[in-house]
Backbone bond lengths (Angstrom), bond angles and torsions (degrees), N, CA, C in turn:
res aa  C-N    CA-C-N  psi(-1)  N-CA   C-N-CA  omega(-1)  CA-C   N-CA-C  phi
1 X - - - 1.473 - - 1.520 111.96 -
2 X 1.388 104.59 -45.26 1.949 86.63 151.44 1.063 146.88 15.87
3 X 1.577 91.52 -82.81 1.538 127.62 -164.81 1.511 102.97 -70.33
4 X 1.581 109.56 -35.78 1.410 108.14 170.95 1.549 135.45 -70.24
5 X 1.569 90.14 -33.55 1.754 109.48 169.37 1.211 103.98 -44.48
6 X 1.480 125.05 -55.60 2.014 133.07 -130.29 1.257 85.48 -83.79
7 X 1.652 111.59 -57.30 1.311 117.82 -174.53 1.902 133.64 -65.86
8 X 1.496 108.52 -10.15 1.245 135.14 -172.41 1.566 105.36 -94.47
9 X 1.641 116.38 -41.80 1.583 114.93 -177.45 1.950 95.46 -88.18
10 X 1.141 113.19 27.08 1.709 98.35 163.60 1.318 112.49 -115.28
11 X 1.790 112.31 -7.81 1.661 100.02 -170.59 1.629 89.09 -79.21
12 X 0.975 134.85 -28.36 1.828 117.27 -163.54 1.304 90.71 -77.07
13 X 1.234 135.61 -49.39 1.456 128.61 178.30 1.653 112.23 -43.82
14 X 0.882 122.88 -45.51 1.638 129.12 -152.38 1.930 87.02 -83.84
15 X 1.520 106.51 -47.98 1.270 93.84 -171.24 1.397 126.47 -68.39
16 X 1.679 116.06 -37.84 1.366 135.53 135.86 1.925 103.67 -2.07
17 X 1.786 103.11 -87.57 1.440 117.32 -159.08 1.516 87.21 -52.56
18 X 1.201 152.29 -44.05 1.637 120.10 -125.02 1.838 87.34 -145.53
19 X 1.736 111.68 11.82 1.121 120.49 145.11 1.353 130.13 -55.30
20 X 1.461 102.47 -59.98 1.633 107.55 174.82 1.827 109.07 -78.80
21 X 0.663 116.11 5.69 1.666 100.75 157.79 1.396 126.94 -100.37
22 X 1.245 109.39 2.19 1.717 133.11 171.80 1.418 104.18 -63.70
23 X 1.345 118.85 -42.07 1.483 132.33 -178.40 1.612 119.47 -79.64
24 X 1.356 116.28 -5.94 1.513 111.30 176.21 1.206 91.74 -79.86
25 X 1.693 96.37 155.55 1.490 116.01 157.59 1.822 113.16 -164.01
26 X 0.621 108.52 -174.99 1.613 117.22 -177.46 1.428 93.94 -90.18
27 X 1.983 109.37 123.24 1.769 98.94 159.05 1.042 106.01 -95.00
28 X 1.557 99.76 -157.80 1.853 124.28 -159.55 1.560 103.55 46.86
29 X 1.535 148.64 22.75 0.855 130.46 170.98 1.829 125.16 -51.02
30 X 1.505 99.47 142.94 1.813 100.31 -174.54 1.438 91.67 -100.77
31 X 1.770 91.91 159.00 1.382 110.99 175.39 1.578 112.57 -69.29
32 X 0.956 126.03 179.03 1.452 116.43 163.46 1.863 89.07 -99.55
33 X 1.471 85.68 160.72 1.430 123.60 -159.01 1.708 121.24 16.30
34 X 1.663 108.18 50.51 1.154 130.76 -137.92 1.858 85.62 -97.50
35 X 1.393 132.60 11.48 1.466 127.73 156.39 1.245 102.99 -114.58
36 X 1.387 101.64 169.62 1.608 121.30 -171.41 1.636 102.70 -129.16
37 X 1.165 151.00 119.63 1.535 152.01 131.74 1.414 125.43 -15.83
38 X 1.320 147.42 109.44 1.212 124.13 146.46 1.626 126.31 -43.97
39 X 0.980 124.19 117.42 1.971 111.22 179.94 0.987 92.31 119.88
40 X 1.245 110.38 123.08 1.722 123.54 -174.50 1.553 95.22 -79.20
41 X 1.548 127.29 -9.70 1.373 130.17 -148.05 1.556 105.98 -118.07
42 X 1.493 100.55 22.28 1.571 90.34 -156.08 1.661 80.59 -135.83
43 X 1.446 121.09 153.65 1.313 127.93 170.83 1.634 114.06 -73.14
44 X 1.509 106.65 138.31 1.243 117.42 -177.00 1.382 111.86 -63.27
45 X 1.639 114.77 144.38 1.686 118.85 176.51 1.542 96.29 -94.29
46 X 1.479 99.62 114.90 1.697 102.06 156.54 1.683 87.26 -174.01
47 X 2.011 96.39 -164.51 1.279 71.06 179.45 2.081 86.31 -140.10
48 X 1.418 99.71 167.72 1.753 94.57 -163.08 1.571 86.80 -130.11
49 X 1.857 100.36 111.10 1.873 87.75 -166.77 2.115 101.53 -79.48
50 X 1.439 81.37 161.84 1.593 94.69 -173.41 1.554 97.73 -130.75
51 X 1.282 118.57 85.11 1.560 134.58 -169.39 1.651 90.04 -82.18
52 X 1.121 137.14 124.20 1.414 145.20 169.18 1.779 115.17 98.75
53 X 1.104 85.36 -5.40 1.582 100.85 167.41 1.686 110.93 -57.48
54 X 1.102 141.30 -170.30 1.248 141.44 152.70 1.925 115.13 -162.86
55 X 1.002 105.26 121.38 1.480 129.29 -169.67 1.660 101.84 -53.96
56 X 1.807 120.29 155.87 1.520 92.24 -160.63 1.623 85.84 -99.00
57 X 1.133 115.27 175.27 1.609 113.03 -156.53 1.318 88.66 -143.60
58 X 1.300 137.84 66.68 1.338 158.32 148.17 1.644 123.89 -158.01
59 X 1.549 93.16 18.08 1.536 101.59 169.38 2.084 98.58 -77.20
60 X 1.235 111.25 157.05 1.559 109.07 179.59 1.548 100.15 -118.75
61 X 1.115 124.86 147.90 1.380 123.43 156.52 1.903 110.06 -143.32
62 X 1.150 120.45 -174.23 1.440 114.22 178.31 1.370 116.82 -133.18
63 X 1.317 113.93 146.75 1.821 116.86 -159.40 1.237 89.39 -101.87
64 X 1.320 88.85 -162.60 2.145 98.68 -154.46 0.860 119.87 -65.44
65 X 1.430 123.26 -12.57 1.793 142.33 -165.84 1.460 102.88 -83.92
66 X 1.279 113.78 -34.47 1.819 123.63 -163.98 1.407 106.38 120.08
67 X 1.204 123.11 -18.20 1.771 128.59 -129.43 1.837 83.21 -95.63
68 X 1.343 100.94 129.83 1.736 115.34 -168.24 1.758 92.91 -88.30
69 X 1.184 118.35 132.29 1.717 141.40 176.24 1.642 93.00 -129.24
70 X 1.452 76.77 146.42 1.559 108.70 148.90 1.810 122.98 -98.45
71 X 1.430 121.18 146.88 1.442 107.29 177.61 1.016 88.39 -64.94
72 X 1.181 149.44 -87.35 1.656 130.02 -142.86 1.466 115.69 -36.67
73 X 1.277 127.74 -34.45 1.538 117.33 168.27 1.653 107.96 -72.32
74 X 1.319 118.33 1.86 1.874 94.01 168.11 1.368 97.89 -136.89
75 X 0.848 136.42 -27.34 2.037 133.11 160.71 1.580 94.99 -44.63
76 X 0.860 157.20 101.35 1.182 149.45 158.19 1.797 129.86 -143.74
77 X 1.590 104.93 -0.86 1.323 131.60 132.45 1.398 121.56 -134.22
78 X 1.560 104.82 -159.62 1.552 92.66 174.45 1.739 117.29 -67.67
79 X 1.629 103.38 146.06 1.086 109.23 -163.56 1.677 109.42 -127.26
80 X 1.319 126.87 145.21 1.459 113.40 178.48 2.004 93.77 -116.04
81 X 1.161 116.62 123.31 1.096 129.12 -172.83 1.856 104.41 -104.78
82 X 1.241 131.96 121.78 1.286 154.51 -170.64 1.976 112.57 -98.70
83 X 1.203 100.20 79.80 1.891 83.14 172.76 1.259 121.95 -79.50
84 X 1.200 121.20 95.43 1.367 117.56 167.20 1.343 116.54 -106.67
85 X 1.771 113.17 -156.93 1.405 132.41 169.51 1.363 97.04 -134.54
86 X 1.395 145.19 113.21 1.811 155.24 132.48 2.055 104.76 13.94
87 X 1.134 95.84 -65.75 1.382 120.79 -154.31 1.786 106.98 -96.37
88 X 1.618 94.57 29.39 1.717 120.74 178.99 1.623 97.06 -80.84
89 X 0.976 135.82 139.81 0.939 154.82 175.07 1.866 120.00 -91.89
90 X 1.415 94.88 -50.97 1.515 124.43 176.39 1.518 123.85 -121.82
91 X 0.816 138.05 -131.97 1.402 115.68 -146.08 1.539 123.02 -96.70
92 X 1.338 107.81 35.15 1.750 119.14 151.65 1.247 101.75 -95.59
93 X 1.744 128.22 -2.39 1.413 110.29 -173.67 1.805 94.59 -96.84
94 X 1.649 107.06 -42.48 1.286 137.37 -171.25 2.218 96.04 -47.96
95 X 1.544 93.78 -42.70 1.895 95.46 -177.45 1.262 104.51 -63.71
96 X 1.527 120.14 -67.13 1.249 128.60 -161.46 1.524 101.64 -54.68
97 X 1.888 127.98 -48.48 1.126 103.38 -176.66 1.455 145.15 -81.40
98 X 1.761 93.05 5.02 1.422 111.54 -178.85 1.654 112.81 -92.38
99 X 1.714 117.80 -12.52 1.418 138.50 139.98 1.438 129.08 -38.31
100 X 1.655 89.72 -58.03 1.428 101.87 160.57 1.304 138.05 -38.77
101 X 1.610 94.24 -63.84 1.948 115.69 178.75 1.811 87.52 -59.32
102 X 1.077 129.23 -71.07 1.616 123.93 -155.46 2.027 102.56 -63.68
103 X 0.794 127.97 -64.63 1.286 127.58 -172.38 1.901 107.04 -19.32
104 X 1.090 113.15 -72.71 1.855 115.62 -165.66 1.893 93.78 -52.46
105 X 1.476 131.49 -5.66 1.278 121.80 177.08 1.453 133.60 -97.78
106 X 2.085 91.32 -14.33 1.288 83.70 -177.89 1.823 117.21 -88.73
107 X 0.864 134.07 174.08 1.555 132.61 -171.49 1.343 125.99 -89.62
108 X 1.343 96.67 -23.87 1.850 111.19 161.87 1.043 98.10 -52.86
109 X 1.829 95.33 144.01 1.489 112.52 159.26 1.146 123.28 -73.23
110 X 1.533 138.24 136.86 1.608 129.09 178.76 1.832 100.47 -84.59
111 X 1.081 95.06 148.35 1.598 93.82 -173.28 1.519 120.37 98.33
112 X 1.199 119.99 -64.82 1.628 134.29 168.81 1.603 105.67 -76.60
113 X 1.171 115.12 -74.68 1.423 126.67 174.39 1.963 126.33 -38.84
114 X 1.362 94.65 -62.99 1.124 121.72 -178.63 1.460 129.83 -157.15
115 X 1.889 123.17 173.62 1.753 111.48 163.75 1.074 81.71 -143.85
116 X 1.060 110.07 167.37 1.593 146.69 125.89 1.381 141.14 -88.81
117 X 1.796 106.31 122.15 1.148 132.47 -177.34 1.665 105.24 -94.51
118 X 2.049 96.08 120.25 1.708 79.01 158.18 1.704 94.76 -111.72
119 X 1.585 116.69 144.85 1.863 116.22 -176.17 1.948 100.07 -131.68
120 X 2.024 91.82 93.37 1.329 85.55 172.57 1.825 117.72 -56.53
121 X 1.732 110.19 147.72 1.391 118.35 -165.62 1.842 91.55 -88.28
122 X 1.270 112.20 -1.96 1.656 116.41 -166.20 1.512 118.47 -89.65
123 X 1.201 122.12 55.28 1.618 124.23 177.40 1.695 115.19 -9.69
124 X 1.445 123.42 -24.40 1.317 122.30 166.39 1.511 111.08 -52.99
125 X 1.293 104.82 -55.61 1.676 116.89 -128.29 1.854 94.00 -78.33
126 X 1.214 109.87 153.55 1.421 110.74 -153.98 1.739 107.77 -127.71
127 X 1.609 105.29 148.59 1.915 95.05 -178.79 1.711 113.67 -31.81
128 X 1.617 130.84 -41.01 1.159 122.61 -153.55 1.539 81.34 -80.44
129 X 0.879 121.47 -69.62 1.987 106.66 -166.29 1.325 105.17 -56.87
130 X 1.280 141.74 -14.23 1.792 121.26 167.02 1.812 94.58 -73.04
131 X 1.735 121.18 -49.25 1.244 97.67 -165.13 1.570 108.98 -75.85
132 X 0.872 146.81 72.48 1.600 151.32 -155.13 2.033 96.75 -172.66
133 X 1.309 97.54 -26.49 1.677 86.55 -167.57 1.758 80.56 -124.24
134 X 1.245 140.97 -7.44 1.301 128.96 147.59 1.776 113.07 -61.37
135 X 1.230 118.28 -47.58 1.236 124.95 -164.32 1.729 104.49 -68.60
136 X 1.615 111.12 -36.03 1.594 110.30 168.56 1.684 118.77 -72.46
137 X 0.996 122.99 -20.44 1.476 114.38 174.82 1.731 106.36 -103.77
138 X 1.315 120.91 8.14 1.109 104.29 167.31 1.853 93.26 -104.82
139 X 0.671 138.77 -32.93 1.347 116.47 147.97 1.485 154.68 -46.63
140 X 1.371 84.79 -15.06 1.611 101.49 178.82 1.490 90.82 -96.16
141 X 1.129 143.97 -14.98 1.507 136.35 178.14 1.237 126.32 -102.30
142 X 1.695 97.50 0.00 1.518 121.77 157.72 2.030 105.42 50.84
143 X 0.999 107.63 59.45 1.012 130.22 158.92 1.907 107.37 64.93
144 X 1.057 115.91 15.47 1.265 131.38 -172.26 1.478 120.12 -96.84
145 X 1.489 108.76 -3.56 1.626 115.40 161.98 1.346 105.58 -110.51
146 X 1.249 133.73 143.45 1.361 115.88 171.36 1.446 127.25 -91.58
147 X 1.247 109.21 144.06 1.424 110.03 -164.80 1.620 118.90 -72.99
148 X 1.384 109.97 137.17 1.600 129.66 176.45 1.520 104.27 110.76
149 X 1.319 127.03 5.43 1.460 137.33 166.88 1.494 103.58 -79.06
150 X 1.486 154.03 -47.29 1.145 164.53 -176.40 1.423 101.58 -79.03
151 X 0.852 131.53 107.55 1.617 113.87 173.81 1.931 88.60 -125.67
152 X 1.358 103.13 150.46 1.474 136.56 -163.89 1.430 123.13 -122.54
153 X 1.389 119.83 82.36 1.484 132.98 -156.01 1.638 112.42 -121.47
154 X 1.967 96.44 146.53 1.005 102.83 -162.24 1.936 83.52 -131.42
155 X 1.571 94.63 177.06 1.786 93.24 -166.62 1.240 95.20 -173.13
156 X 1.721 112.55 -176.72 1.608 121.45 -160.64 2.024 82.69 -115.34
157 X 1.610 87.93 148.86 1.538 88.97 162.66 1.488 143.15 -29.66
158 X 1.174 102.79 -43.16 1.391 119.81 170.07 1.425 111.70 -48.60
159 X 1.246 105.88 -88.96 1.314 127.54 166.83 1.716 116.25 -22.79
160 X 0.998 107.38 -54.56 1.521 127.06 174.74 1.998 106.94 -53.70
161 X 1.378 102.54 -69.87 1.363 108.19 178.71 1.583 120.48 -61.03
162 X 1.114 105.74 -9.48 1.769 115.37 174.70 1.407 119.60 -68.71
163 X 1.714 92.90 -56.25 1.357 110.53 170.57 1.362 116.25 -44.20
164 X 1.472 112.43 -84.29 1.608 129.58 -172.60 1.403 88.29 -45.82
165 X 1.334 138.64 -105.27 1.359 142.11 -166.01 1.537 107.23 -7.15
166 X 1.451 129.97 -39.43 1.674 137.28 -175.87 1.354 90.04 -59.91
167 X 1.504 108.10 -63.16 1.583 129.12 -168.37 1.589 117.09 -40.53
168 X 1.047 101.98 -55.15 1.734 129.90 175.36 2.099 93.65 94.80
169 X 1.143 97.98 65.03 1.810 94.61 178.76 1.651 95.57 -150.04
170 X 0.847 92.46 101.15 1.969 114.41 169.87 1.183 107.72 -104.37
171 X 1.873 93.32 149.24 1.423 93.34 -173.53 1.817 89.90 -161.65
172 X 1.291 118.16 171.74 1.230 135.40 -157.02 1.215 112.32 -143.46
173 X 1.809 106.70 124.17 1.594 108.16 169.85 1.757 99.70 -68.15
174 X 1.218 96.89 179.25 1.757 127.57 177.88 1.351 98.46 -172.89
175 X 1.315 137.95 131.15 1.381 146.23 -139.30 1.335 99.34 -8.64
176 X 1.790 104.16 -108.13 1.557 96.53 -151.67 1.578 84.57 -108.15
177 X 1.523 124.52 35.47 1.149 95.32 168.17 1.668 98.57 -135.96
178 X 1.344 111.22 -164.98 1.857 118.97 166.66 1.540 129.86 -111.10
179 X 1.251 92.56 153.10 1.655 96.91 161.26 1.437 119.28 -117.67
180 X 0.810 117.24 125.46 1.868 131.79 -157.25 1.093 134.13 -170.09
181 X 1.606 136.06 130.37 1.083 138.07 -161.61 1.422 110.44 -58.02
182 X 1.205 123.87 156.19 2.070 126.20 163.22 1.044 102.13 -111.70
183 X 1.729 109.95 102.15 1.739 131.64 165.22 0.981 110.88 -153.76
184 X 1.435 121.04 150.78 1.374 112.73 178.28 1.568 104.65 -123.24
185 X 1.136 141.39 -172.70 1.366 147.53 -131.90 1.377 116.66 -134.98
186 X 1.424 139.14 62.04 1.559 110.33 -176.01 1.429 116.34 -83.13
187 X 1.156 117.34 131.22 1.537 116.14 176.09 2.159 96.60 -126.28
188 X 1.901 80.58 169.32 1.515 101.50 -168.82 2.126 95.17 -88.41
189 X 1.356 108.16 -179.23 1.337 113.10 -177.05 1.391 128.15 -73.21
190 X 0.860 98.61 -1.97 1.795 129.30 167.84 1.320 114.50 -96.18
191 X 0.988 129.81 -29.32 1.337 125.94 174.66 1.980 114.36 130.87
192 X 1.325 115.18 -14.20 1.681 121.99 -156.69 1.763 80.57 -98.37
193 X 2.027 68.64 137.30 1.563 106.73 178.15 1.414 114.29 -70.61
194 X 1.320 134.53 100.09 1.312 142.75 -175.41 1.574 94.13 -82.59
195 X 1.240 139.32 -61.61 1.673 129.60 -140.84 1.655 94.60 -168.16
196 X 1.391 91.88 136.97 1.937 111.07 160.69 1.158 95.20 -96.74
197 X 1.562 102.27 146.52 1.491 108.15 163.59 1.677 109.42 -142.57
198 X 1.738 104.48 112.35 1.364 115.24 -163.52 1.431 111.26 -75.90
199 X 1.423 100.01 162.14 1.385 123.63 160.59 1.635 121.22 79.94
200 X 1.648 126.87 -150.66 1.566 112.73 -165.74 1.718 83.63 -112.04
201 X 1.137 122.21 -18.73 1.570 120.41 -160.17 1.432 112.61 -105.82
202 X 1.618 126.44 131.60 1.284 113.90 -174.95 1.535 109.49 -135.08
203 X 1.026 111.84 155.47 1.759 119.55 171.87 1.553 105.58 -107.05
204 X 1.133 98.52 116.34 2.057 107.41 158.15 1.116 88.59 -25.77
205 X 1.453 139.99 -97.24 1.166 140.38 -130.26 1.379 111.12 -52.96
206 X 1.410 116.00 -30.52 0.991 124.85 -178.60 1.985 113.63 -76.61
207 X 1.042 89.86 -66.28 1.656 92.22 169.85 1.919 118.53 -53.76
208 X 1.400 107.87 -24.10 1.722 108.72 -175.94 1.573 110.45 -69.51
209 X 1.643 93.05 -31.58 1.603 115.33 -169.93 1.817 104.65 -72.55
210 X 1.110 117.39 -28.91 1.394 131.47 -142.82 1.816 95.05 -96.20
211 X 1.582 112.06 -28.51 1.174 117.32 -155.35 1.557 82.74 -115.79
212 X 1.229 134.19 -51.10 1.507 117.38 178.43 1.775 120.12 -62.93
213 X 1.712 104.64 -10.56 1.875 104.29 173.44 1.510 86.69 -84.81
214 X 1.039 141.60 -2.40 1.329 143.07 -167.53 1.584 107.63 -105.30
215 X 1.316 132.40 -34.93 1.416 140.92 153.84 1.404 100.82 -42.65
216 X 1.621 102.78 -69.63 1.437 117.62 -158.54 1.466 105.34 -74.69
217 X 1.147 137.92 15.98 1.929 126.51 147.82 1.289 98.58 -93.40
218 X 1.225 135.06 5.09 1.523 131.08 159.32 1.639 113.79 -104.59
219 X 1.433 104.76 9.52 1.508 108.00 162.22 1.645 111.03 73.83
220 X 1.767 104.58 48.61 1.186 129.96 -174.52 1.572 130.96 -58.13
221 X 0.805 138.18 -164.94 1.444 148.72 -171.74 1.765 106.00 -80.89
222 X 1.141 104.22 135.53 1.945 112.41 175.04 1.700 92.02 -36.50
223 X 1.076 145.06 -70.36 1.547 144.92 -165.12 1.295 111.13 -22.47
224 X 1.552 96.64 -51.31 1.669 111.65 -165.15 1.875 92.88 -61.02
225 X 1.249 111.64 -28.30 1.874 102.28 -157.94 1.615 86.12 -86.86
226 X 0.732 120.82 -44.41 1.974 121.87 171.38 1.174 93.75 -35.73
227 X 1.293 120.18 -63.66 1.945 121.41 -142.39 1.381 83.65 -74.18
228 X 1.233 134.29 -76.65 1.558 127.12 156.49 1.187 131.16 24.57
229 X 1.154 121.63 -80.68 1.336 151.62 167.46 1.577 103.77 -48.23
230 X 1.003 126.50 -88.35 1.517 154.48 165.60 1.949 97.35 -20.27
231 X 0.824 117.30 -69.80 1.378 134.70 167.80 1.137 145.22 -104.25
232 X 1.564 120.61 138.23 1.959 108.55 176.70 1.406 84.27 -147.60
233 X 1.324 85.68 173.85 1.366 126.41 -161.11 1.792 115.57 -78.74
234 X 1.123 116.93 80.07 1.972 110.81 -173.72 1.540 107.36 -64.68
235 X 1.377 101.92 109.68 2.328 84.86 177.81 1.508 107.20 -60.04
236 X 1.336 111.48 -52.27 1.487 111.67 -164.19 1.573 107.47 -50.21
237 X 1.588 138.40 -48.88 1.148 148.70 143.28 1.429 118.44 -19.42
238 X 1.654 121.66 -57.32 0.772 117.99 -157.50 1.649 137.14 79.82
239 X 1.276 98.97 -7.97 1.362 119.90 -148.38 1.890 97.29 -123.42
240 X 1.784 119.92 165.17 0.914 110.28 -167.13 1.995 104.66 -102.02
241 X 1.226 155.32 75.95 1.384 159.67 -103.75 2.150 77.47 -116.44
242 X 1.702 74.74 140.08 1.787 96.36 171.20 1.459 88.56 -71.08
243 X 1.744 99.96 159.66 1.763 86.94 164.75 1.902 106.17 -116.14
244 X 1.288 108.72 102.26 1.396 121.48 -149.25 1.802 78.67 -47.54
245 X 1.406 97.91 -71.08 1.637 102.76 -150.27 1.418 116.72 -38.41
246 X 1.641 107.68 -59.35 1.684 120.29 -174.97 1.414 88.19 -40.08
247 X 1.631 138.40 -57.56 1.276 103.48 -139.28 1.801 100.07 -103.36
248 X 1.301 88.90 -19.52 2.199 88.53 168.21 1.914 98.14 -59.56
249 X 1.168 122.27 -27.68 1.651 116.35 -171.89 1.496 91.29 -78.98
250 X 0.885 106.90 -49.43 1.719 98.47 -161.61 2.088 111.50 -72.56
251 X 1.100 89.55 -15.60 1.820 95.79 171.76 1.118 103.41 -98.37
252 X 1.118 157.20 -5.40 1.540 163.53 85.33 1.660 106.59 15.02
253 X 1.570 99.91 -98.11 1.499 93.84 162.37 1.266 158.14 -15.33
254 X 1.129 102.15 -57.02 1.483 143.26 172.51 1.473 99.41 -44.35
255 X 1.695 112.56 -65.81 0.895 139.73 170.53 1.649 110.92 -17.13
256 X 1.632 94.90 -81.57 1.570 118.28 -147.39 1.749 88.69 -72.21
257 X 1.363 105.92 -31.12 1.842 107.83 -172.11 2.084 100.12 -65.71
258 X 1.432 92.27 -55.32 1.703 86.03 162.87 1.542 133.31 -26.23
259 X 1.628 109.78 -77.55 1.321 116.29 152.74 1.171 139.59 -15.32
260 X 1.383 93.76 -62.80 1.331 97.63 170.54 1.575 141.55 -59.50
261 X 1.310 95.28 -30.76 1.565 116.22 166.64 1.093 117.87 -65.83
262 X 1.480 103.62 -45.24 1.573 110.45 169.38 1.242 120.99 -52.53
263 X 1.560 130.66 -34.11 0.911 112.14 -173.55 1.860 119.48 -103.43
264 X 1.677 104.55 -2.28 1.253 87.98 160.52 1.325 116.35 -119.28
265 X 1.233 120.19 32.22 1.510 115.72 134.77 1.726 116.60 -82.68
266 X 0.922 114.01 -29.87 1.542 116.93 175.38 1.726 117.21 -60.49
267 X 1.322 101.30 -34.90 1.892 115.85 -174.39 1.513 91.92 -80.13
268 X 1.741 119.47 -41.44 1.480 116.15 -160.09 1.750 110.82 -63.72
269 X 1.163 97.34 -37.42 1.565 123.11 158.30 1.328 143.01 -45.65
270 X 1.404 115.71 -35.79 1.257 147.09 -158.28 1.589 86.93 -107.20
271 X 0.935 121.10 -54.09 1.499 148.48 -162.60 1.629 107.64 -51.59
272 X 1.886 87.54 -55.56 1.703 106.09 -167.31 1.622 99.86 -83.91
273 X 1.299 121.42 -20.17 1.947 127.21 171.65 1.226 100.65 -76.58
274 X 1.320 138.71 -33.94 1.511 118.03 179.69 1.308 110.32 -73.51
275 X 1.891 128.48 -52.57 1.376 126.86 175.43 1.600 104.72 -49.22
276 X 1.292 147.33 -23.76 1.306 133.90 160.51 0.843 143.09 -36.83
């Protein structure tokens, strides 16, 4: 009975530990299609996710240098893609820098692992103003991401509306500024939309999770089927939820299958000292 004690005072513990991580989630989350348009004639600003979709990956745009790419030369693992505008004031600056703070934590490699795309939605805005708002968040990360993993892109309307439209995230000038959802984009190396991830504030856990379901539609590493298991995806949340029960059931199990062994190796034993 021991064996049952040692093993009996860890399920409240375990449920305890991996209780409170049931409760993270990403704030400021947006509703879906949570803006409205003036103009009955004009497409609604929100955004309508299209999970299995895949973005077209021969649209071109040019990063901060001038230097003209195709996505297929930077989609080329999992990727977290950023729609903003440069010349955001509020909370395209508020996303990118709360990207910022989380990025140096997660454990993926940038480059091997993953990148990051930021793709102003503003057909104005030009390589020198993306490299101006590249050059501030690589400072704010104080040299702890390495540089040429973030790349910071600007593009022609066309190009621009291809993208988002793949995405399903519209958005609308109003003078010189926008109205537009706050999400950002993870897709697989091919281009398919694995996960939105809302709002200005982010959790590693949340983004590590987002980019390894993003490995794993390329038929990823045993980890990814752990993390899996361990976790899914809540839409209404937005967010990636422990799954208390599956894994309190399965340490349960574990349990009673233990025991059990225990006890007929213990009888097999007992068994073979009496014929002695």
């Amino acid at each position: 009975m021991g064996f049952v004690r040692r093993w009996g005072a860890w399920v409240p513990v375990l449920v305890l530990l991996f209780g409170g991580t049931a409760l993270a989630h990403v704030e400021g989350a947006q509703p879906l299609s949570s803006f409205s348009s003036a103009g009955a004639n004009r497409q609604p600003v929100g955004l309508t996710e299209r999970l299995g979709a895949r973005i077209p990956l021969d649209l071109t745009f040019r990063d901060e240098t001038g230097r003209k790419l195709r996505l297929s030369e930077l989609v080329t693992g999992p990727t977290i893609i950023l729609p903003v505008y440069y010349s955001c004031t509020n909370v395209c600056n508020y996303m990118q820098e709360g990207l910022a703070r989380v990025l140096p934590e997660i454990k993926l490699v940038p480059g091997k692992d993953y990148r990051v795309l930021s793709v102003s939605f503003d057909e104005r805005e030009t390589p020198e103003r993306a490299a101006r708002s590249k050059r501030m968040y690589e400072t704010a990360m104080r040299g702890k991401f390495p540089a040429g993993n973030w790349i910071f892109l600007t593009g022609d309307a066309a190009n621009i509306r291809r993208l988002t439209d793949a995405a399903g995230y519209s958005f609308e000038r109003q003078g010189i500024d926008f109205v537009h959802p706050v999400a950002s984009i993870v897709t697989t190396g091919d281009g398919m939309i694995v996960r939105y991830l809302y709002g200005t504030r982010f959790l590693s856990k949340d983004v590590t999770l987002a980019l390894v379901e993003a490995r794993q539609g390329r038929r990823g590493a045993t980890m990814a089927k752990v993390v899996d298991y361990c976790f899914s995806f809540d839409p209404q949340k937005k967010s990636y939820q422990f799954n208390l029960l599956r894994v309190s059931a399965t340490v349960i199990i574990f349990c009673v299958v233990s025991f059990l062994i225990f006890l007929i190796v213990t009888g097999r034993r007992d068994r073979k000292g009496k014929h002695h």
